[in-house]
C-alpha positions as CSV (number, residue, x, y, z in Angstrom):
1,X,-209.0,18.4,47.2
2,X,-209.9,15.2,45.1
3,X,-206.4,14.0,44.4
4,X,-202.8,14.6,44.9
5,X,-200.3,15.6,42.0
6,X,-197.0,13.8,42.3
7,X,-195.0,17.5,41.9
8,X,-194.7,19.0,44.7
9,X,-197.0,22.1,44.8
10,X,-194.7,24.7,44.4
11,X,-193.5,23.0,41.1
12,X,-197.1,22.2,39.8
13,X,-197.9,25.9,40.6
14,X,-194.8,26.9,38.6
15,X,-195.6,24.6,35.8
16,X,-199.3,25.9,35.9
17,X,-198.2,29.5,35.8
18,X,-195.7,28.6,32.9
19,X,-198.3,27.3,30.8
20,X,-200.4,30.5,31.7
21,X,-197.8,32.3,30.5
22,X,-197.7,31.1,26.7
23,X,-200.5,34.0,26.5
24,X,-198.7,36.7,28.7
25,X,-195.5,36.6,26.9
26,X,-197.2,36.5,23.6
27,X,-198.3,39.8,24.2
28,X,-196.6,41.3,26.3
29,X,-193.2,41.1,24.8
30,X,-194.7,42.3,22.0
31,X,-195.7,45.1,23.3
32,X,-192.1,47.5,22.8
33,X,-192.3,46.3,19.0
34,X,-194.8,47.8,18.3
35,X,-193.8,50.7,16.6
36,X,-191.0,49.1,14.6
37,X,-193.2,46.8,13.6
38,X,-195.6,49.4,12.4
39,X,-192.6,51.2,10.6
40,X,-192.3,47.7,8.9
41,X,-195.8,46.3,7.8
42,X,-198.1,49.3,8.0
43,X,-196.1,52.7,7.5
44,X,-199.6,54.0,6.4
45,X,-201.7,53.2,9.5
46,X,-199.3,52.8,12.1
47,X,-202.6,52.1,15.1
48,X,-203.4,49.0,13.1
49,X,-200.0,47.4,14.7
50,X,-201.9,46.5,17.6
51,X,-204.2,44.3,15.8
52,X,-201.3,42.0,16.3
53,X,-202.7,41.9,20.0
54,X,-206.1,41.5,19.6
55,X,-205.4,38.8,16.4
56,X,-203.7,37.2,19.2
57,X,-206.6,36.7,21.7
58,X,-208.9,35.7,19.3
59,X,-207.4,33.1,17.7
60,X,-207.1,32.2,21.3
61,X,-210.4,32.4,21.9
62,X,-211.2,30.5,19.1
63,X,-209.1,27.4,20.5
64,X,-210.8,27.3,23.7
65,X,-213.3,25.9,21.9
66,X,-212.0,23.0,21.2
67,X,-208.6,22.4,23.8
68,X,-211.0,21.5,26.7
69,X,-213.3,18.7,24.8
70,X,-210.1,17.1,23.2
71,X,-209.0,17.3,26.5
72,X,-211.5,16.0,28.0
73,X,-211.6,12.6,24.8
74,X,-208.1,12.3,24.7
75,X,-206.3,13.6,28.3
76,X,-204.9,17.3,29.5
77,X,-201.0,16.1,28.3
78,X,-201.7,15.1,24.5
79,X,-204.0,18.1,23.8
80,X,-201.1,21.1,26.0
81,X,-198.4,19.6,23.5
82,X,-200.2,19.5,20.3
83,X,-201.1,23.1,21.2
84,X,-197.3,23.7,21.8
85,X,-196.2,22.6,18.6
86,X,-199.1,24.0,16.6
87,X,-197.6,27.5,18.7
88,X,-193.8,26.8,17.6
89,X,-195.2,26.8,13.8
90,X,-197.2,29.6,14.0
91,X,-194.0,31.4,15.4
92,X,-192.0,30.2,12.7
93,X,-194.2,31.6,9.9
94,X,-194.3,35.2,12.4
95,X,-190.9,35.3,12.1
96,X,-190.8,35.1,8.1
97,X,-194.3,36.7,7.5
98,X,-193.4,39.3,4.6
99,X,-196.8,41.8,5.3
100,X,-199.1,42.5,8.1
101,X,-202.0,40.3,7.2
102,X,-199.7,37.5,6.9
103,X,-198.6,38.8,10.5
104,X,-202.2,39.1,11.5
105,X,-203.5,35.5,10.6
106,X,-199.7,33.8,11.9
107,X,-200.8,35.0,14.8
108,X,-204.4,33.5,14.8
109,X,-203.2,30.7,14.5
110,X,-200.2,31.2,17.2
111,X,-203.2,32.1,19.5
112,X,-204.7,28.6,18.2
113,X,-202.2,26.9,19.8
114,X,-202.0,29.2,22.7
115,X,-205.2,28.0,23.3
116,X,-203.6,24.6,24.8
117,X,-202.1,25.1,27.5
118,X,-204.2,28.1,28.6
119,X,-207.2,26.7,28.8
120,X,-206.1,22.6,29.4
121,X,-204.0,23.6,32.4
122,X,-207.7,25.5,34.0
123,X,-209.1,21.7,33.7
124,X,-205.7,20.0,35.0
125,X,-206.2,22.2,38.1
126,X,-210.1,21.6,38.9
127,X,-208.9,17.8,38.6
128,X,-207.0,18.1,41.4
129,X,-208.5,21.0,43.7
130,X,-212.3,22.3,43.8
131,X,-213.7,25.3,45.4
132,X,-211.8,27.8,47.5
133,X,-209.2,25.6,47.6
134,X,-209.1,26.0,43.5
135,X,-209.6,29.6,44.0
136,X,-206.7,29.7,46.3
137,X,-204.3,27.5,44.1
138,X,-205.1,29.8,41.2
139,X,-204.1,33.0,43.2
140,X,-200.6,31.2,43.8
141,X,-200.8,30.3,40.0
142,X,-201.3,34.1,39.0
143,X,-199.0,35.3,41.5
144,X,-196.0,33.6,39.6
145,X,-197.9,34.1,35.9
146,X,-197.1,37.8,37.0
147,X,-194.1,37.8,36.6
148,X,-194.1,36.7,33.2
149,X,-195.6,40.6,32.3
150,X,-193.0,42.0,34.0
151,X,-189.7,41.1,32.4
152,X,-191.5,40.3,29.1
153,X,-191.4,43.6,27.8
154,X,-188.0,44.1,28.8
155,X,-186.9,40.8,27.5
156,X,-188.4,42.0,24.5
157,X,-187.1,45.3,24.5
158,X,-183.5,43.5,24.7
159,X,-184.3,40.8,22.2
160,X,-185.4,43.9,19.2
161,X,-181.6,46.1,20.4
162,X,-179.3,42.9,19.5
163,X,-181.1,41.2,17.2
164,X,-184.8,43.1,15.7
165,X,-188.1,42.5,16.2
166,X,-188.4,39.1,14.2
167,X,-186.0,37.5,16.3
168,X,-189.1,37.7,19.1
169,X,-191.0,35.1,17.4
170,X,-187.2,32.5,17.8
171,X,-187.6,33.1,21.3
172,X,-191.4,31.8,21.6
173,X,-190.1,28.7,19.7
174,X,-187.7,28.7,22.5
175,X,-190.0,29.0,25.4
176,X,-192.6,26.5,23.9
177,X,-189.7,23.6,23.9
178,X,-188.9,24.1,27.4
179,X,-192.3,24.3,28.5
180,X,-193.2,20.8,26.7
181,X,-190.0,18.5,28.1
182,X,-191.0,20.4,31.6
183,X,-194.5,19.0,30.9
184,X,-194.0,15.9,29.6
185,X,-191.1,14.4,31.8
186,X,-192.4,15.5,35.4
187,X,-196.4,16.4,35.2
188,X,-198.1,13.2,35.0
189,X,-201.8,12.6,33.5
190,X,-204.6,14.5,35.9
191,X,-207.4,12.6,33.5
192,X,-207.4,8.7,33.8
193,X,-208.6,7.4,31.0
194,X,-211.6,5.3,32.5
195,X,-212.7,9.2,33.0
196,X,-212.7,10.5,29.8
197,X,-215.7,11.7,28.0
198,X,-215.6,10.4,24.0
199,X,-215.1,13.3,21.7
200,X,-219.2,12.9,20.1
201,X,-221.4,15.8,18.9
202,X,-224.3,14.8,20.9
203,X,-222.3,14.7,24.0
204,X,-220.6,18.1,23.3
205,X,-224.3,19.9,22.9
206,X,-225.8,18.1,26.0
207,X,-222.3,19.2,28.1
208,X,-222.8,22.9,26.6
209,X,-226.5,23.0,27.2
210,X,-225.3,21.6,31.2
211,X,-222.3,24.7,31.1
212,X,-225.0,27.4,29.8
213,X,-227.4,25.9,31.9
214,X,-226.4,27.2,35.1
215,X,-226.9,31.1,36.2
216,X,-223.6,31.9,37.7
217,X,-222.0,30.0,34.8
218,X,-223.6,33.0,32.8
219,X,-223.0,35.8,35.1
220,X,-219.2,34.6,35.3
221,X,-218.7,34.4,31.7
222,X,-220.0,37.8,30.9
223,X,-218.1,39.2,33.6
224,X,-215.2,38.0,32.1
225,X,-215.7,39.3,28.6
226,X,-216.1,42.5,30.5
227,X,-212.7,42.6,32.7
228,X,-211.1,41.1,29.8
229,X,-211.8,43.5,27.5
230,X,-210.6,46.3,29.8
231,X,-207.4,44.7,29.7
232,X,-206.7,44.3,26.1
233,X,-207.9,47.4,25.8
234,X,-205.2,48.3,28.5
235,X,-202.8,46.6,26.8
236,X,-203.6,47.4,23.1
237,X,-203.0,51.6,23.9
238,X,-200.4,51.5,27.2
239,X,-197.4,51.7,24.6
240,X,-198.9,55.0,22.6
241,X,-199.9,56.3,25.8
242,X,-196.6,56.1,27.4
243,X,-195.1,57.3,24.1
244,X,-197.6,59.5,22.7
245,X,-199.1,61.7,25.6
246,X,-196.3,61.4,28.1
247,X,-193.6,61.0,26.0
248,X,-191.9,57.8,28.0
249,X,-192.1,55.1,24.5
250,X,-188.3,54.4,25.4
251,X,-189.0,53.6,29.2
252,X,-192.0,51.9,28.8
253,X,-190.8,48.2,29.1
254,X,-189.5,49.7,33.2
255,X,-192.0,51.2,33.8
256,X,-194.4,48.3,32.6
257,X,-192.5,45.9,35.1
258,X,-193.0,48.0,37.9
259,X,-196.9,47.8,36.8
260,X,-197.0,44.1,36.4
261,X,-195.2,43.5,39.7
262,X,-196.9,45.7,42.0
263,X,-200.4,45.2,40.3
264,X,-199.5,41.2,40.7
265,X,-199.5,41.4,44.8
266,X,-203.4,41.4,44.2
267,X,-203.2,38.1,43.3
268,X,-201.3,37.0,46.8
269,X,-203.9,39.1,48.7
270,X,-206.9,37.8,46.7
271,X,-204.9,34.0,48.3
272,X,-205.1,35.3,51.4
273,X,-208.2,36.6,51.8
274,X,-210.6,34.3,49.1
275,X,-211.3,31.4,51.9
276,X,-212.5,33.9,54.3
277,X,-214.7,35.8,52.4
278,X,-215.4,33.8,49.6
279,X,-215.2,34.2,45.8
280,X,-218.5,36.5,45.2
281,X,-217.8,39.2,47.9
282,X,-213.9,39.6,46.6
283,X,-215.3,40.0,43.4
284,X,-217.9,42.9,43.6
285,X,-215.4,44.9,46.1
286,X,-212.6,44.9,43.3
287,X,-215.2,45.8,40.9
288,X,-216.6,48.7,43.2
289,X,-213.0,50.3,44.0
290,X,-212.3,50.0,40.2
291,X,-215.1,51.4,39.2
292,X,-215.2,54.5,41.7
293,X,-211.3,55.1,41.0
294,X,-211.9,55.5,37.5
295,X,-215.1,58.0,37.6
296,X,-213.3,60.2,40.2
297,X,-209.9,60.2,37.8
298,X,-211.8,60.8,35.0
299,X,-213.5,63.6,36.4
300,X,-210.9,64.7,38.0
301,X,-208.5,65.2,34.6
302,X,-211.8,66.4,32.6
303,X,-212.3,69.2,35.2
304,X,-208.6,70.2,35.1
305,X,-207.9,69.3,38.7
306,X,-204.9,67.3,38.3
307,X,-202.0,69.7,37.2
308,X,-199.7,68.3,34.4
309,X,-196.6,67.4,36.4
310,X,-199.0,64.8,38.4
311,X,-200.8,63.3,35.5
312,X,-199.0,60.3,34.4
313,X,-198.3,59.4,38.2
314,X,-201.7,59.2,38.5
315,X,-202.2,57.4,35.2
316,X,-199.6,55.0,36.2
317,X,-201.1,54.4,39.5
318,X,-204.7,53.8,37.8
319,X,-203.0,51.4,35.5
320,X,-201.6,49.4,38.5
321,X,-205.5,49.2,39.5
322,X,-206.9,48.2,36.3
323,X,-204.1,45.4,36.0
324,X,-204.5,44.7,39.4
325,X,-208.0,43.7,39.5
326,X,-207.5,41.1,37.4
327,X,-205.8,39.2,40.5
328,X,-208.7,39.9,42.2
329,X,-211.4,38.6,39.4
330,X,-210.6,36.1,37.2
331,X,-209.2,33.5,38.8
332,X,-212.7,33.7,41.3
333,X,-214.7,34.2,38.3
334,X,-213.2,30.7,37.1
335,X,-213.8,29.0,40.1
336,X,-217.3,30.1,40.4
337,X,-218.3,29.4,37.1
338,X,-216.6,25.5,37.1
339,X,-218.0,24.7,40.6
340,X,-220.7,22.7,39.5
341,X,-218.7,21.5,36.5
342,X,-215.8,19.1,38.0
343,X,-217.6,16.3,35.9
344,X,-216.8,18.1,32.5
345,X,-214.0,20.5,33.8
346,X,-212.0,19.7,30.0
347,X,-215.6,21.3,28.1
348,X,-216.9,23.4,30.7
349,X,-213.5,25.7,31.0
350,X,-213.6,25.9,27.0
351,X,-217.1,27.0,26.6
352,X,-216.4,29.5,29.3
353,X,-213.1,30.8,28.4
354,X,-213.8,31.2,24.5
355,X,-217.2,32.8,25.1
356,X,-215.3,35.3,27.3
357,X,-212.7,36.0,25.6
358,X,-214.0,35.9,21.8
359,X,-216.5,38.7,23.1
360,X,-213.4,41.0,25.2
361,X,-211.9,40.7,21.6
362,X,-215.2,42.2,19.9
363,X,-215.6,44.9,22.9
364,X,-211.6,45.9,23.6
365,X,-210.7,46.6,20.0
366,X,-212.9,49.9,19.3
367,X,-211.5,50.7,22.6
368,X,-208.0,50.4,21.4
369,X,-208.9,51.5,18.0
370,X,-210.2,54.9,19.4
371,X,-207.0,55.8,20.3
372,X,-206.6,59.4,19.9
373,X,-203.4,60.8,21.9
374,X,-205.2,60.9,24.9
375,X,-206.1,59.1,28.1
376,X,-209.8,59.5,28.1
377,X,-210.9,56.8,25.5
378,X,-209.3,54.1,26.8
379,X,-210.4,55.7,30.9
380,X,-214.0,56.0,29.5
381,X,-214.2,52.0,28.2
382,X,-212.7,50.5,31.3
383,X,-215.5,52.9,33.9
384,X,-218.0,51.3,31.3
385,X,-216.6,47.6,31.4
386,X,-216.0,47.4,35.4
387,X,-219.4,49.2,35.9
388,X,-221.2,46.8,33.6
389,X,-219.1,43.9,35.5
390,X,-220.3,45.1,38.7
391,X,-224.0,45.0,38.1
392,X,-223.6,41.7,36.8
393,X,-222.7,40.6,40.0
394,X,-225.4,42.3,41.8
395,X,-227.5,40.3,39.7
396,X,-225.5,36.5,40.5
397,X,-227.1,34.1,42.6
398,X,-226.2,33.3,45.7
């Protein structure tokens, strides 16, 4: 640990894990609306609602680009609560947007701002903690962050019954106010100034030669993009699964917080066990269980060995896992790519999170697209993703 935060840690961890979830609960409370929002916008292609996901992310993507240098020039407070605001506006024109493409690029630029406090708060932890001890922090940090995609849904679900789905985009306004006073009245500066990096082409190339220089760097980010895009994959078809194959669209948001709160424990065990065996070996065991669960499901409902009455228990279950892993991956995946990379944490965590995320964007949405009433599109791109994500890091160095 290189420094001590005045809040206590369970409050910084809370604080981190609320800024994490600007993404989760732009998503995820989304997710029941859906269809009405198909209804609304795009009557004539009702699959191209979930665009509003996947618009989402890369706009997010995009921002990660720049949040972490501006960081970096200007401190981790200034950039989180320009990102805030820029989020609040965005919301505002979502709220009012009268067709989907003026949904589509609202929400670019919503994921803009997104970008913020997503990627900013990454740095503002690596200034404080390094290593395992990083790794371990961001465990605690995704443990709370899990809850976020538990009640989202339902909080969504309850915010479309009294008031429609518009009135979704008031309550991000909402949660982006009380995120900023949280921030700015008890977090102080990570970044002292005589730290700071000025915000200079040349010094943004040489720092992104320095990130892309380094192997695991590489490896991480690519695994990533991979696990990534099997989640907004995940997310971009769970709703028409639910609703289309098993006929469950009205209990989704229940059942979706029973999946975000049991697949969430991974991130407490991943705490628990990430000092002791270290980042790399947690890694390529979630990807091998992921991987072999998936092949032997998939196999198993293509051969007809799983009669009807079991099969969405078992897709549920395989859900859990693929949400799950993500406790298991990213935040090690993180900590290995910005171990060498304390000196430019602000840069280093853009570069990394952007590349990974604008290429999930490019890889989940065929996924999601591809969409056709059953399971086996979506099964078939997250075997591919996890398998490619597990040679990858066969192929790390040590």
């Amino acid at each position: 640990m290189t420094a001590t935060p005045r809040l206590s840690p369970p409050e910084f961890i809370a604080l981190m894990a609320a800024l994490f979830a600007t993404v989760a609960v732009s998503i995820d409370a989304m997710l029941p609306a859906l269809p009405q929002i198909a209804a609304a916008l795009s009557p004539d292609a009702p699959n191209r609602a979930q665009l509003i996901l996947t618009s989402f992310v890369l706009g997010m993507g995009l921002g990660t680009l720049v949040a972490g240098p501006l960081s970096d020039a200007f401190g981790r407070k200034p950039v989180i609560l320009a990102g805030l605001t820029l989020y609040a506006i965005a919301s505002a024109i979502c709220f009012a947007a009268p067709s989907l493409e003026t949904m589509l690029l609202a929400r670019v630029l919503q994921g803009l701002g997104a970008a913020g406090p997503r990627i900013v708060a990454i740095a503002m932890v690596r200034d404080l903690f390094q290593g395992r001890q990083m790794a371990r922090v961001m465990s605690f940090v995704m443990m709370v962050f899990t809850l976020v995609p538990a009640v989202a849904p339902l909080m969504g679900q309850g915010v479309i019954h009294l008031a429609g789905w518009q009135a979704i985009f008031l309550v991000y306004i909402l949660f982006a106010i009380v995120v900023m006073a949280w921030l700015g009245l008890r977090q102080p500066e990570t970044l002292p100034a005589p730290q700071r990096r000025p915000l200079a082409m040349k010094s943004l190339i040489t720092g992104s030669r320095e990130v892309l220089s380094h192997r695991i760097v590489l490896v991480s980010i690519a695994a990533q993009a991979l696990t990534l895009a099997a989640l907004f994959a995940t997310l971009s078809s769970t709703q028409a699964i639910f609703d289309l194959r098993f006929d469950r669209g009205a209990e989704f948001p229940r059942w979706f917080a029973l999946i975000a709160l049991l697949a969430g424990t991974t991130s407490l065990l991943n705490s628990q066990i990430v000092v002791r065996l270290g980042m790399r070996k947690v890694v390529t065991r979630a990807y091998v269980l992921q991987v072999t669960a998936t092949l032997a499901l998939l196999a198993a409902l293509k051969l007809g060995l799983v009669p009807e009455a079991l099969t969405f228990a078992a897709h549920l279950i395989w859900t859990i896992g693929v949400f799950g892993i993500v406790g298991l991956t990213l935040g090690n995946l993180n900590a290995l790519a910005m171990e060498p990379l304390g000196h430019i944490a602000g840069l280093a965590a853009s570069v990394v999170s952007a590349l990974a995320t604008v290429v999930s964007v490019a890889l989940a949405v065929p996924v999601g697209l591809a969409f056709d009433g059953t399971v086996f599109p979506l099964m078939i791109g997250v075997a591919v993703f996890s398998g490619a994500s597990l040679w990858l890091m066969r192929l790390a160095p040590r």
